[in-house]
C-alpha positions in Angstrom: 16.3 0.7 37.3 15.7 -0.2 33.8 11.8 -0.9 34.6 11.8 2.6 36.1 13.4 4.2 33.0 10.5 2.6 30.6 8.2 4.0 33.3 9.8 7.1 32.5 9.5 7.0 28.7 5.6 6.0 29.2 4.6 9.0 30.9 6.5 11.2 28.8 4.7 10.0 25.4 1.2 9.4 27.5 0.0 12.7 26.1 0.6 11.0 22.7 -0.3 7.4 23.9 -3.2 7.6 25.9 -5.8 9.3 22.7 -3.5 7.2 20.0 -4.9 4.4 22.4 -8.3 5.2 22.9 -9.2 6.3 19.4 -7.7 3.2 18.1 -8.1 0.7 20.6 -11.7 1.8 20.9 -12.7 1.9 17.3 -11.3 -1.7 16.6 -13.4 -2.4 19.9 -16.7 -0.9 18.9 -16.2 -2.6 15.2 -15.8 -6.1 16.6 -18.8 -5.7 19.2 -20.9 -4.4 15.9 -19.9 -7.3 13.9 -21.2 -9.7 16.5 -24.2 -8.1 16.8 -23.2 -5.8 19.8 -23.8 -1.8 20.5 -25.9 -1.6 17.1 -28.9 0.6 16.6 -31.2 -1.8 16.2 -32.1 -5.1 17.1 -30.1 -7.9 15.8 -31.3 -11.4 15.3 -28.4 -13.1 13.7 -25.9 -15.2 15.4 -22.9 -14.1 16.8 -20.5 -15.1 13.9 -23.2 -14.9 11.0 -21.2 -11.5 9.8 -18.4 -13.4 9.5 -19.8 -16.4 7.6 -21.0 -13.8 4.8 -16.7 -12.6 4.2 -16.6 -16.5 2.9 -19.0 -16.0 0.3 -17.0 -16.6 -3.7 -17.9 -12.7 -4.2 -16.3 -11.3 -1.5 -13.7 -14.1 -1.6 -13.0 -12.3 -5.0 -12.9 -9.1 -3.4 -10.7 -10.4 -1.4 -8.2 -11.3 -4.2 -8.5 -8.1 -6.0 -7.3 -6.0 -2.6 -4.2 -8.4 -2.6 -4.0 -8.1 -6.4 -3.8 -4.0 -6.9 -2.0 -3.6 -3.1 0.7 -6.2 -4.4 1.1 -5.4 -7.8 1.3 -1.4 -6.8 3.4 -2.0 -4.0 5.8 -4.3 -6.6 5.9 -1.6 -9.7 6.3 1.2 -7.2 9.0 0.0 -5.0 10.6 -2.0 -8.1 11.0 1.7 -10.3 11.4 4.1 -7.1 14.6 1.6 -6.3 15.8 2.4 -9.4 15.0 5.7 -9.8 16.9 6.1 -6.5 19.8 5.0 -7.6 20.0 6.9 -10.9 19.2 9.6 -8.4 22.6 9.0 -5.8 24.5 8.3 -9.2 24.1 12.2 -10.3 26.3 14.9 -9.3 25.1 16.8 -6.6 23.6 19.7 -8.3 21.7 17.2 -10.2 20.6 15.6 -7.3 19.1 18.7 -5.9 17.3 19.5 -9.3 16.0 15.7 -8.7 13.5 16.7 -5.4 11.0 17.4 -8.4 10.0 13.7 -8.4 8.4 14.7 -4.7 5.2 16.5 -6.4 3.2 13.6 -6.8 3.6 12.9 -2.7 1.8 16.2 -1.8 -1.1 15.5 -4.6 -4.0 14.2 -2.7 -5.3 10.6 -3.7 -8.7 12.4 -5.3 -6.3 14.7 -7.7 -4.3 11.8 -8.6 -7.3 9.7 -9.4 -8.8 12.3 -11.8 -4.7 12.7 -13.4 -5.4 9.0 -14.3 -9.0 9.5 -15.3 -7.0 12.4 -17.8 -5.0 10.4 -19.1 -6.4 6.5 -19.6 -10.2 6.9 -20.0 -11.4 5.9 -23.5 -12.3 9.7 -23.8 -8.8 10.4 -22.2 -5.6 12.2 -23.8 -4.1 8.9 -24.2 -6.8 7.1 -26.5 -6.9 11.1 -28.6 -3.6 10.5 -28.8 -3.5 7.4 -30.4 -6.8 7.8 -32.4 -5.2 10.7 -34.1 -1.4 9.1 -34.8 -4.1 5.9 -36.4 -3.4 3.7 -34.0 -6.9 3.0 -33.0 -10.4 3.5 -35.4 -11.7 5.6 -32.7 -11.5 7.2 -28.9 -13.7 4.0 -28.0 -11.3 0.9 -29.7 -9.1 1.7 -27.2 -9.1 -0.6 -24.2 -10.7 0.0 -20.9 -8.7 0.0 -18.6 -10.8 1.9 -15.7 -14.1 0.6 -13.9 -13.0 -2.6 -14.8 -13.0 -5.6 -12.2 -9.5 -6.3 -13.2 -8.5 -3.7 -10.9 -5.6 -2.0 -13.6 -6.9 1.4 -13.4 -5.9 1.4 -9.5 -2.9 0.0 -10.4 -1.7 2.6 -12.1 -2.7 5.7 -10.0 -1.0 3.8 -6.8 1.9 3.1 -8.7 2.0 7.0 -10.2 1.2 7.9 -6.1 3.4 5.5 -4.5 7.2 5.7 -6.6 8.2 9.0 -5.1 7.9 7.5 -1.9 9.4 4.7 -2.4 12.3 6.9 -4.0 12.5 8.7 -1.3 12.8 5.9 1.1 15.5 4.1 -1.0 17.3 7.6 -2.0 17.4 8.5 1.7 19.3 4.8 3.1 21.4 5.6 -0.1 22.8 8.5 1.1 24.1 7.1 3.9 26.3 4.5 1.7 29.9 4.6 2.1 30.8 5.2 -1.4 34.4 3.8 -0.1 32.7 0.1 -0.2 31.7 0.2 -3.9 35.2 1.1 -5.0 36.6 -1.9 -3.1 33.9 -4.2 -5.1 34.8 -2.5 -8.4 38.6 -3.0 -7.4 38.2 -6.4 -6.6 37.0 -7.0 -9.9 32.8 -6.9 -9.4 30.6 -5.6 -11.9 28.1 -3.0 -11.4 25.6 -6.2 -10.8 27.6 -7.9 -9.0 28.5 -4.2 -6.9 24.7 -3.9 -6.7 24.2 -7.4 -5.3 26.8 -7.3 -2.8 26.8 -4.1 -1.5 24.0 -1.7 -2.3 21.1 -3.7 -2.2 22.1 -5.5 1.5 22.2 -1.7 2.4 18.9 -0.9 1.3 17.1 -4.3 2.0 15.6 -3.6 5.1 14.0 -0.3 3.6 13.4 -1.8 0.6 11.2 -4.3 2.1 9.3 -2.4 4.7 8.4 -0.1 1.8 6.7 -2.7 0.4 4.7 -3.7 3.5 3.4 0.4 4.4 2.2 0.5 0.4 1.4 -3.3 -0.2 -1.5 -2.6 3.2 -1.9 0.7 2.5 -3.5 0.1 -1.2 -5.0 -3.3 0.5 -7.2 -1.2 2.5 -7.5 2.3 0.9 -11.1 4.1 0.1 -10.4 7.2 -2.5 -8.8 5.7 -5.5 -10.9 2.5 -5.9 -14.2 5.0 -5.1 -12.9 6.8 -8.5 -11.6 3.9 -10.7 -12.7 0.8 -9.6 -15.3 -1.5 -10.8 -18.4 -2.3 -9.0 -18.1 -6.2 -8.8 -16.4 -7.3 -7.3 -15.1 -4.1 -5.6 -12.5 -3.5 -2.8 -13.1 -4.9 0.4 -12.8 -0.7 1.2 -15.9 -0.2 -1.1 -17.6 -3.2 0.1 -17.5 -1.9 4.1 -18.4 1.6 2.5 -21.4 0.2 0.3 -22.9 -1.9 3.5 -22.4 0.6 6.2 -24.0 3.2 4.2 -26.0 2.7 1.2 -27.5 -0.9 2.4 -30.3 -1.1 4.7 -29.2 -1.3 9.0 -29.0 -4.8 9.0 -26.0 -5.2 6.5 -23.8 -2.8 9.3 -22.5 -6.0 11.2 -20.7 -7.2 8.0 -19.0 -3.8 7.7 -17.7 -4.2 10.7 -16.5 -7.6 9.9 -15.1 -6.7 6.8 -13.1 -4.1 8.0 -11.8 -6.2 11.4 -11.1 -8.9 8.4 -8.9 -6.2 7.0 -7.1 -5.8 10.3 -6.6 -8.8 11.3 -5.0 -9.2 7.6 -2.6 -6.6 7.8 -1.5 -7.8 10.8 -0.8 -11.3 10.2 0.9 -10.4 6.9 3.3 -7.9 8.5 4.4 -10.4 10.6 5.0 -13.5 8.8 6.5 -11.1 6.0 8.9 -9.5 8.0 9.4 -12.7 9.8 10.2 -14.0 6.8 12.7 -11.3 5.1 14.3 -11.0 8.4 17.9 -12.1 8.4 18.6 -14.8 11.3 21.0 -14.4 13.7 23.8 -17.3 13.5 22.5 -18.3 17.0 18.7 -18.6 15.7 20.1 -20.4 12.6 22.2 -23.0 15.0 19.1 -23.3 17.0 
């Protein structure tokens, strides 16, 4: 009976299934048979795992790390201030809290327009360095420091961050709302602190979402095209850029390491996900006796 019934939900989301399973599915298919030299345009002559040898290189080792870097430290900022924002948010009085939806703008402003808000403001010809050329701060536009283009990977930093808060206030403020304010005011009787409060009650509430917040933006800036194709540096670049570079602006032979690169990005994502949710993952007290 319970077989039939997940029989049941099957063909009720097969029209939803069925072409999420054959674009997906397929495309990871056709980029693994590319990156071992299968289905290509042309005739390969390289061995079977030769793509795959080239992701070990020290550059794109280095790539590598500066994916992890700007997904991480994005994903870190963003969920650290949209947490706290959120809370500030619940905190208001209501009407206040319904003035607050203007922190939502920056999640319907395309990744392009948010790029060229942060090209605005931190370029050395930017509103920022003006800014501070005219209060004396700096000799001139170009003593301030450069923080785009560079292979430190800041400039991303900051326009995920900018992109990424609301959503991660809106995540938080959303498992907030469902609180029961009744909890807090037994810690504060009992003598906690608003730390303490925060510690005991309102961050075990939003843990869970607090934590798969990180994981959607830590992968999603990991693996993301537009904002590194505006602000990053050229070497080492994103493991995005470097898929996009060999795939299209390298001669045919260099395809079979875009494919790898980008199954090396998949294969990424999904091992993290799991050993980080694994590991944030409260046990049950029978898993812990085990």
């Amino acid at each position: 009976m319970h077989n039939h019934s997940i029989f049941q939900h099957l063909r009720y989301l097969s029209p939803l299934l069925i072409p999420f399973f054959f674009f997906f599915a397929g495309g990871i298919l056709l980029a693994v048979l590319q990156s071992i030299g299968i289905g290509l345009p042309f005739p390969y002559e390289g061995g079977v795992l030769d793509s795959y040898k080239e992701l070990l290189t020290p550059y794109m080792l280095r790539s590598f790390l500066l994916s992890i870097k700007v997904g991480a430290f994005a994903a870190l900022f963003s969920v650290a201030l949209g947490t706290i924002l959120a809370i500030g948010l619940w905190r208001m009085p209501a009407l206040l809290q319904q003035a607050g939806v203007i922190y939502k703008i920056p999640l319907i402003l395309p990744h392009l327009a948010v790029g060229f808000i942060v090209f605005f403001f931190w370029a050395k010809s930017g509103l920022i360095s003006s800014a501070m050329f005219h209060a004396g701060i700096t000799g001139s536009p170009q003593d301030f420091p450069s923080i785009l283009f560079g292979s430190d990977g800041w400039g991303m930093i900051i326009a995920y961050t900018y992109k990424q808060i609301p959503f991660a206030l809106l995540m938080s403020y959303a498992s907030l709302k469902r609180l029961d304010m009744c909890l807090l005011e037994t810690a504060y009787m009992l003598g906690a602190t608003r730390w303490k409060a925060f510690c005991a009650v309102t961050y075990p509430h939003i843990r869970s979402v607090v934590h798969s917040t990180f994981c959607i933006l830590f992968l999603f800036g990991f693996g993301a095209f537009e904002i590194p194709f505006l602000l990053g540096g050229s070497s080492p670049a994103m493991l995005s850029i470097e898929a996009y570079n060999l795939y299209f602006r390298k001669e045919l032979y260099h395809r079979p390491q875009a494919m790898a690169i980008l199954i090396g990005i998949f294969v990424f994502s999904v091992t993290f996900l799991t050993l980080y949710l694994r590991a944030v993952t409260p046990k049950r007290p029978e898993e812990m006796h085990d």
